[in-house]
N, CA, C and O atoms as a DFTB+ gen file, in Angstrom:
316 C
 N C O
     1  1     -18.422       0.527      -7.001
     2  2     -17.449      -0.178      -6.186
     3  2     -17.179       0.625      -4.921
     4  3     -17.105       1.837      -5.121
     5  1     -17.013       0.217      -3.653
     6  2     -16.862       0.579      -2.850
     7  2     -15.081       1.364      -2.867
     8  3     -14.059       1.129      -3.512
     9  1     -15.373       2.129      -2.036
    10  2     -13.823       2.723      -1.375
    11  2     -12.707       1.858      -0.561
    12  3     -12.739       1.364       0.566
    13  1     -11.615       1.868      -1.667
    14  2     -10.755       1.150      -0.876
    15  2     -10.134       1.906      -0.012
    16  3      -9.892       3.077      -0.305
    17  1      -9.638       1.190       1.627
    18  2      -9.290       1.921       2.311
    19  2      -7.422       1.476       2.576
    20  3      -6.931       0.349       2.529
    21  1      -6.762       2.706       2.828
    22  2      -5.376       2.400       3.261
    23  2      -4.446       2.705       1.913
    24  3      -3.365       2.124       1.819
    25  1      -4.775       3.402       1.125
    26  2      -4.224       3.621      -0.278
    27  2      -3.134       4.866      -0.184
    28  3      -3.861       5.847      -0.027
    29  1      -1.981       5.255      -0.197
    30  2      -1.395       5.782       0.102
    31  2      -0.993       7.141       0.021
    32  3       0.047       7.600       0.492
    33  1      -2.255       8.030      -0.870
    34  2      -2.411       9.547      -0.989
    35  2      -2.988       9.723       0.423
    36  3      -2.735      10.720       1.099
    37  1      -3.976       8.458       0.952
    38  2      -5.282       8.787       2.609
    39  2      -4.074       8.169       3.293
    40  3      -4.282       8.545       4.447
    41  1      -2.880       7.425       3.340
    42  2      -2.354       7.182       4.409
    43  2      -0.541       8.312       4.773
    44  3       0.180       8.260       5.770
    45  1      -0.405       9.051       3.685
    46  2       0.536       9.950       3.378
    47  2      -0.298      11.636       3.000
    48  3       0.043      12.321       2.036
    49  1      -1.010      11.898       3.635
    50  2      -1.880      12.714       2.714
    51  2      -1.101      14.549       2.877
    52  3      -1.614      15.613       2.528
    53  1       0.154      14.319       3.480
    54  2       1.012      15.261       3.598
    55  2       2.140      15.440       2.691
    56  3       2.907      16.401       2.637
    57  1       2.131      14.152       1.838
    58  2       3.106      13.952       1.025
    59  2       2.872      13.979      -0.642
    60  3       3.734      13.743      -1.489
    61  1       1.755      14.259      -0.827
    62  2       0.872      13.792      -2.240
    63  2       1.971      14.299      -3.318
    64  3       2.089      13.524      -4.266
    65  1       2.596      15.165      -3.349
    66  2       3.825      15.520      -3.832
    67  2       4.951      14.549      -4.208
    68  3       5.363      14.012      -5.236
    69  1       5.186      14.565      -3.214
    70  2       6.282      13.359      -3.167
    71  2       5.914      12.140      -3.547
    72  3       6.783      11.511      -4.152
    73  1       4.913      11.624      -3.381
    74  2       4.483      10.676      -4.235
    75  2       4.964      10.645      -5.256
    76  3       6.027      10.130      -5.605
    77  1       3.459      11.759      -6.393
    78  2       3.786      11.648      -7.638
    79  2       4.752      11.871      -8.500
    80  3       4.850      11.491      -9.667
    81  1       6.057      13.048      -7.317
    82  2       7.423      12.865      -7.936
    83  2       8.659      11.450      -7.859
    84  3       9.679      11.219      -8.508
    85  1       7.931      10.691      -6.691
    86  2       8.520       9.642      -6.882
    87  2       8.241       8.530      -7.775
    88  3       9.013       7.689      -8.235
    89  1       6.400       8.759      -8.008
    90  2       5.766       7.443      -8.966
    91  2       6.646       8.041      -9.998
    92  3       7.383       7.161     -10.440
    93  1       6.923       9.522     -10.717
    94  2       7.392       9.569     -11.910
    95  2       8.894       9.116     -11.912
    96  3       9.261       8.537     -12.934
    97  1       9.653       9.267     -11.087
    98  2      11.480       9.342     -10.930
    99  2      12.379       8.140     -10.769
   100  3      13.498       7.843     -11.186
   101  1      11.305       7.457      -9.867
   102  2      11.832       6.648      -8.700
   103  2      11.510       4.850      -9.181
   104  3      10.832       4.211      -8.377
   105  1      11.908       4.261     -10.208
   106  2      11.734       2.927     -10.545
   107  2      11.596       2.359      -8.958
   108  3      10.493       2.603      -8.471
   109  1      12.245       1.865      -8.349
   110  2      12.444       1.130      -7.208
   111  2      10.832       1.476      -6.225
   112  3      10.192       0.554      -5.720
   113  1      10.421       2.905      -6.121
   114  2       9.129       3.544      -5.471
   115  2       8.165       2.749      -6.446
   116  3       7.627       1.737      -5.999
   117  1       7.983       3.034      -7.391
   118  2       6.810       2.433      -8.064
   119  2       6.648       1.005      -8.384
   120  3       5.526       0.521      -8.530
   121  1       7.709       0.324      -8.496
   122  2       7.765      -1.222      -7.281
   123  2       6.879      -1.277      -6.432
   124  3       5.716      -1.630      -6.630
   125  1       7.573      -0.781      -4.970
   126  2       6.968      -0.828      -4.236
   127  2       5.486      -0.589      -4.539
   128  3       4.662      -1.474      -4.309
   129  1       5.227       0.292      -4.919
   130  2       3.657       1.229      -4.751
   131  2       2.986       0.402      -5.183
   132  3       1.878       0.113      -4.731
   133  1       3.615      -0.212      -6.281
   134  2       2.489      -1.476      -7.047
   135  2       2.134      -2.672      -6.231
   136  3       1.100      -3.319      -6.065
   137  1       3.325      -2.738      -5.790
   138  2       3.297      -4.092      -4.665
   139  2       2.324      -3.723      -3.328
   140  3       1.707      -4.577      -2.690
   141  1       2.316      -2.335      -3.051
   142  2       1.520      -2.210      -2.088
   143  2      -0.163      -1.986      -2.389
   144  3      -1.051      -2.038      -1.538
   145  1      -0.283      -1.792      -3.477
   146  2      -1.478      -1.539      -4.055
   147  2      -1.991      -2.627      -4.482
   148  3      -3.195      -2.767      -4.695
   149  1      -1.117      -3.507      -4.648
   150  2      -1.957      -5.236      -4.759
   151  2      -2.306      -5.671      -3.610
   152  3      -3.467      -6.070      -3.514
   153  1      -1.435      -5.726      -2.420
   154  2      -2.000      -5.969      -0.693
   155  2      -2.621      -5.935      -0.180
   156  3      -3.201      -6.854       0.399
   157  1      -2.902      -4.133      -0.135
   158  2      -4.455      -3.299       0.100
   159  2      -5.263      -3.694      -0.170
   160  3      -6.180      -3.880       0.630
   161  1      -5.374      -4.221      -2.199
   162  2      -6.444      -4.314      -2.637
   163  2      -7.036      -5.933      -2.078
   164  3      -8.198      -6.267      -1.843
   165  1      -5.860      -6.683      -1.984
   166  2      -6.440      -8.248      -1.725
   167  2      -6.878      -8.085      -0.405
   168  3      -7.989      -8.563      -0.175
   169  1      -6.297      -7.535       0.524
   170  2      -6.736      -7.201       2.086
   171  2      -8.018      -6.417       1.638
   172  3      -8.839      -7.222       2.078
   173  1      -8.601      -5.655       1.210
   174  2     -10.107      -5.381       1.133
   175  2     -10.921      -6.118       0.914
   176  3     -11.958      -6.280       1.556
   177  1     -10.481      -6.807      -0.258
   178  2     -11.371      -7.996      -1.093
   179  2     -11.808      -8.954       0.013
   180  3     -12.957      -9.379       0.131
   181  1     -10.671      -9.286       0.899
   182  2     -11.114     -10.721       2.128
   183  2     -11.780      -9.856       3.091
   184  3     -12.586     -10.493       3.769
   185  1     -11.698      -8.328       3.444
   186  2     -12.506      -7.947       4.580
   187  2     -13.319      -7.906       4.104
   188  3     -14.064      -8.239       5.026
   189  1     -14.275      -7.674       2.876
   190  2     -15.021      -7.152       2.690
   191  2     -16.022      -8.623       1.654
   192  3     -16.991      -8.453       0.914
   193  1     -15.323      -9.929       1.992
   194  2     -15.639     -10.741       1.593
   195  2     -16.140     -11.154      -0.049
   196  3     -17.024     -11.924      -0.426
   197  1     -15.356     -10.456      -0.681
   198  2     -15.140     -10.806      -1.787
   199  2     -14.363     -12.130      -1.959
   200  3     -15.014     -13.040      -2.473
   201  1     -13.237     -12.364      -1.660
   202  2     -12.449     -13.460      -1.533
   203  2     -11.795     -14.122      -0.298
   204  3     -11.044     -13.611       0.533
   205  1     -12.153     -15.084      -0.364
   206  2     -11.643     -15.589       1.029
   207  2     -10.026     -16.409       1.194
   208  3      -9.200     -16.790       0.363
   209  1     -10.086     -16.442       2.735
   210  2      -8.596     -16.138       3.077
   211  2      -8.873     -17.108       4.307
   212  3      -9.934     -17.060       4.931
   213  1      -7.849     -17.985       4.610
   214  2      -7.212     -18.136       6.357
   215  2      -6.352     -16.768       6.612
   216  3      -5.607     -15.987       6.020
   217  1      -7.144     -17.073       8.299
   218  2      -6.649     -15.947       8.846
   219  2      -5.141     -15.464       8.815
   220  3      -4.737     -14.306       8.913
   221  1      -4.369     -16.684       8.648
   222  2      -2.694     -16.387       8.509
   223  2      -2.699     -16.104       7.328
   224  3      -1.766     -15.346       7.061
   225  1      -3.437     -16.407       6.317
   226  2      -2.956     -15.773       5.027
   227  2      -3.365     -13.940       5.229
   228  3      -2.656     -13.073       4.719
   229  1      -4.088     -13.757       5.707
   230  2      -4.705     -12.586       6.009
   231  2      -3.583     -11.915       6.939
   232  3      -2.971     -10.915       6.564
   233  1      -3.320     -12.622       8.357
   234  2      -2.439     -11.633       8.543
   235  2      -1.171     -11.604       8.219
   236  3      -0.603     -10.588       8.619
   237  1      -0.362     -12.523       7.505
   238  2       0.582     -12.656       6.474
   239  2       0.158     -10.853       5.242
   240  3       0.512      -9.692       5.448
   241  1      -0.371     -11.224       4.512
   242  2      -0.819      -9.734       4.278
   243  2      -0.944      -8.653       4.831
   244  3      -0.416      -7.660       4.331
   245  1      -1.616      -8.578       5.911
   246  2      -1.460      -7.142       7.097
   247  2       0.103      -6.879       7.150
   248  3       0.549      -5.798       6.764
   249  1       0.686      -7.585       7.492
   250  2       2.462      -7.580       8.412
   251  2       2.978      -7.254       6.443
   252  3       3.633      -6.213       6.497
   253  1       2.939      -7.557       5.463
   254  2       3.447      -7.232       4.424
   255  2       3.476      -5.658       4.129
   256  3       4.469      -4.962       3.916
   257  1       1.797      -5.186       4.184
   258  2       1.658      -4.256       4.132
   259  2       2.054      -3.033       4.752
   260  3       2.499      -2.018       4.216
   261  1       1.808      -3.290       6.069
   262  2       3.254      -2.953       6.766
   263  2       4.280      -2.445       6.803
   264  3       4.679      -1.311       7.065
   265  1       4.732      -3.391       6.510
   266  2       6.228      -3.354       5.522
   267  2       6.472      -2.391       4.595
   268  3       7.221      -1.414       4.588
   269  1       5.737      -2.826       3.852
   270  2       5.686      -1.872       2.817
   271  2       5.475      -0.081       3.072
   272  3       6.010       0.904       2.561
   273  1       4.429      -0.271       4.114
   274  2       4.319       1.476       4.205
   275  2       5.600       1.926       4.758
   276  3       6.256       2.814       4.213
   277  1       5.989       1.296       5.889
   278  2       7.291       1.296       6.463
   279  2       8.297       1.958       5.821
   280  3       8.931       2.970       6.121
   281  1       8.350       0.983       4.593
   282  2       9.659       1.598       3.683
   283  2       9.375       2.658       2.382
   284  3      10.236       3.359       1.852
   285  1       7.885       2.584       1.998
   286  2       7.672       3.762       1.165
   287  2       7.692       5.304       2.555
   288  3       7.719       6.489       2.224
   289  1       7.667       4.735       4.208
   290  2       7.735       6.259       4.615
   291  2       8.941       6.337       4.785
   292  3       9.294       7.514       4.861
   293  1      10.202       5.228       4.935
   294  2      11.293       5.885       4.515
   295  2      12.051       6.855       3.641
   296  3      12.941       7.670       3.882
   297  1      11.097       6.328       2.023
   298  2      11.807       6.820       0.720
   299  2      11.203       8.373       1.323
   300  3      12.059       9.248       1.457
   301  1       9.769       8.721       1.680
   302  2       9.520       9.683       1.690
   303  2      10.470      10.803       2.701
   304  3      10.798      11.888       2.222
   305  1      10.794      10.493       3.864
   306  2      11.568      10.725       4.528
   307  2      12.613      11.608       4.388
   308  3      12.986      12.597       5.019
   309  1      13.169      10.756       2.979
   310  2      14.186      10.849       2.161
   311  2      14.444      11.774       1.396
   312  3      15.571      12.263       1.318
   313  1      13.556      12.118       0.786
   314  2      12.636      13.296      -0.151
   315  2      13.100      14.381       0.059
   316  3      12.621      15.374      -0.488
């Protein structure tokens, strides 16, 4: 299987710490993380044409993801 890209140890890779003390601590973080790790993964799948997408569903996904890093670099922030 190919390398997924945008996964959040390669997009935080200063924080790998904080991560895994938040995947363990932090109910609300590992929410998120899951939620962002489904995004990524469906956003690969349509770039990489595994599954297809309209483009608004696609960038409906981008702008989520987003989001999401957004507020997991808050929690980190936080840390």
């Amino acid at each position: 299987m190919s390398h997924t890209p945008h996964e959040l140890a390669e997009e935080f890779p200063n924080h790998i710490e904080q991560l895994h003390d938040l995947k363990m601590n932090n109910a609300h973080f590992v929410k998120l993380a899951e939620l962002y790790h489904d995004v990524n993964r469906e956003i690969h799948r349509i770039e990489t044409g595994i599954e297809a997408a309209s483009e608004i569903h696609e960038t409906s996904l981008r702008k989520q993801r987003v989001m999401l890093k957004d507020h997991i670099a808050e929690m980190l922030d936080k840390t």
